[in-house]
N, C-alpha and C positions, 0 to 999 in steps of 0.2 A: 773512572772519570765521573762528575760531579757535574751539574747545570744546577744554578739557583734558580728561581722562581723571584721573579722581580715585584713590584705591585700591581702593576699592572695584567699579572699573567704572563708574562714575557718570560721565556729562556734562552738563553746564547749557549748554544752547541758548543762544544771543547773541536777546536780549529783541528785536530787530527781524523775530527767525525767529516765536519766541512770537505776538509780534505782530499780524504778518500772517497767521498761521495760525489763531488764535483760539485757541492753546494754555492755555490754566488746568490748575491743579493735579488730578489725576484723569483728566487726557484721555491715552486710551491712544493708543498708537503702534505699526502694524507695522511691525517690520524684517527687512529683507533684506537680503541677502549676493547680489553680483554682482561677480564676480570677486573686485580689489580695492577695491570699495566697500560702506560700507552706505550701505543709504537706507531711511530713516525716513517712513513713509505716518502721517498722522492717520487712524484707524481712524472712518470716516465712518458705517458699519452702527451705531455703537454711538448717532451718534445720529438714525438711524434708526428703530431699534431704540425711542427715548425716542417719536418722535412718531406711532409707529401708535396707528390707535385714537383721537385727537385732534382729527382733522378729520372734521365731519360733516358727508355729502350731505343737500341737499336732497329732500326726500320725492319719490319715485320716479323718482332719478336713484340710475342703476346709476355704479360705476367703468370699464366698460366705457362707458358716455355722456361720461363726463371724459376718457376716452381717444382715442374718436372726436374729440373736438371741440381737443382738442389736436393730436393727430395726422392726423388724418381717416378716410377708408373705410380699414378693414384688411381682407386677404386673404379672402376667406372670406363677405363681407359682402355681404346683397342688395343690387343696384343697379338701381333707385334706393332708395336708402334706402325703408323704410313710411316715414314721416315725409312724404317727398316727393312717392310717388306719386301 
């Protein structure tokens, strides 16, 4: 795949890049410089950033409970769990 370089500095992504990336108009991009490349990152924090605050726990379930249960026992953690013992 190919992108010109307009006058402005402008390039148009080839639509199968857009595509698969889920690119729409508005969706920032960082770039980096690595040696002689750039490379273009979808700036994912941004949406992020959209869905804090969106999803609600269930009454008295901590994010620390979401986490255990994804992850399991973390560092630090009574064993056996109160729950268990």
């Amino acid at each position: 795949m190919e992108a010109t370089v307009a006058e402005r500095g402008q390039i148009t992504l080839p639509k199968a890049v857009r595509d698969a990336l889920g690119l729409t108009k508005g969706t920032t991009l960082k770039v980096e410089l690595d040696g002689g490349r750039i490379i273009l990152r979808k700036d994912v924090g941004d949406a992020l950033s959209k869905m804090r605050g969106r999803i609600k726990l269930p009454e008295g379930v901590t994010t620390d409970d979401v986490m255990r249960e994804l992850r399991g026992r973390a560092p630090g953690d009574p064993y056996p769990p109160p729950d268990e013992a």
